[in-house]
N, C-alpha and C positions, 0 to 999 in steps of 0.2 A: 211636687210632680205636676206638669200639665197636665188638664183634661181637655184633651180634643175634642173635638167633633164636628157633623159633618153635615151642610143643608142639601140636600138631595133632588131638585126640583126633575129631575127624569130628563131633559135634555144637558144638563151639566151640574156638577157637585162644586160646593164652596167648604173650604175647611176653616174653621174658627176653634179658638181659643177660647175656653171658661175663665174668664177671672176667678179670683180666691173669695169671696163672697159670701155670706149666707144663702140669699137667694140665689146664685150661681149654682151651690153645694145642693140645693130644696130642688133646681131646675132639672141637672144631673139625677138627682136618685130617682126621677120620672120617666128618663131615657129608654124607649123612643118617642117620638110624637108625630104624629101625622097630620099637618094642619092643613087647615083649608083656608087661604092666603085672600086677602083684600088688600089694594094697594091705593095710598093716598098720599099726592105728592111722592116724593122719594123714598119712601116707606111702605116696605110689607108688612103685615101685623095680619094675625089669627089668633081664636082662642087654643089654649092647649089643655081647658079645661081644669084646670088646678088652680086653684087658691095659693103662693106660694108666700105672701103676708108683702109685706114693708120692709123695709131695713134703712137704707140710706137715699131714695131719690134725688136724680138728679137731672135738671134741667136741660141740657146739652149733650150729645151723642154725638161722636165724630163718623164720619162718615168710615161705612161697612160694621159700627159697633151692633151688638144685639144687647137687645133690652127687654123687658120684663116689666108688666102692669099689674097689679091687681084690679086694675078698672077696668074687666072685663076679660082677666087673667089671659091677656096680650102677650103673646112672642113677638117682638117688633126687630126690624129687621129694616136699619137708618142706612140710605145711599147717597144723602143729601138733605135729607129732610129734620128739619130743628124738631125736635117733638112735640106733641100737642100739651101736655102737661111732661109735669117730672115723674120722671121712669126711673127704675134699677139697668144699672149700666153691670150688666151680667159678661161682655164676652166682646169678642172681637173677630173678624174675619180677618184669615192670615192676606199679609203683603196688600197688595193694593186688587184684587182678587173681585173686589164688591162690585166691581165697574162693571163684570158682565151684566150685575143688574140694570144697571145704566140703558147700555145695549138691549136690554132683553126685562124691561120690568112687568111687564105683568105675565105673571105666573098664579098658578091655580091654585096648587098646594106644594108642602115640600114635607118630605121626613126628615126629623132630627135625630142621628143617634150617634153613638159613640164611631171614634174612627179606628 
């Protein structure tokens, strides 16, 4: 079964996809999150406060992917932007969708929860 969900920045909503993951499944049983967003290069990232561990990091996120750090327990949120170290490749933004952030990158905070 998918697990949707949905980043809520208050002038427009993006829907993404949970990959089947460990970390994905740890990110999920924490829903919702309200983060308070920093943007660097192509990339949003905030804490969401959770420790959610390690599993498989990976060097590379394609663009609209979401990822997950324990280096500072990171929702990262790639629009172009290669990552600063390797992250958990937790999820995906549907369709080509991510480009509003293009349009429209910095943003303050966003809610993550279920759709």
């Amino acid at each position: 079964m998918k697990k949707m969900i949905e980043f809520d920045f208050g002038s427009f909503v993006l829907d993404a996809e949970l990959l089947d993951t460990v970390i994905a499944k740890r990110f999920a049983a924490h829903l919702p999150y309200q983060v308070h967003l920093m943007l660097w290069g192509n990339e949003l990232y905030g804490s969401i406060g959770k420790d959610l561990g390690e599993e498989n990091p990976v060097e590379d996120i394609p663009p609209g992917g979401i990822a997950y750090t324990n280096q500072g327990n990171y929702v990262c949120i790639f629009f172009g932007q290669r990552p600063a170290w390797a992250v958990e490749y937790i999820g995906q933004i549907s369709d080509n969708h991510w480009q509003a952030l293009v349009k429209s990158p910095v943003q303050k905070s966003v809610i993550i929860r279920f759709k």
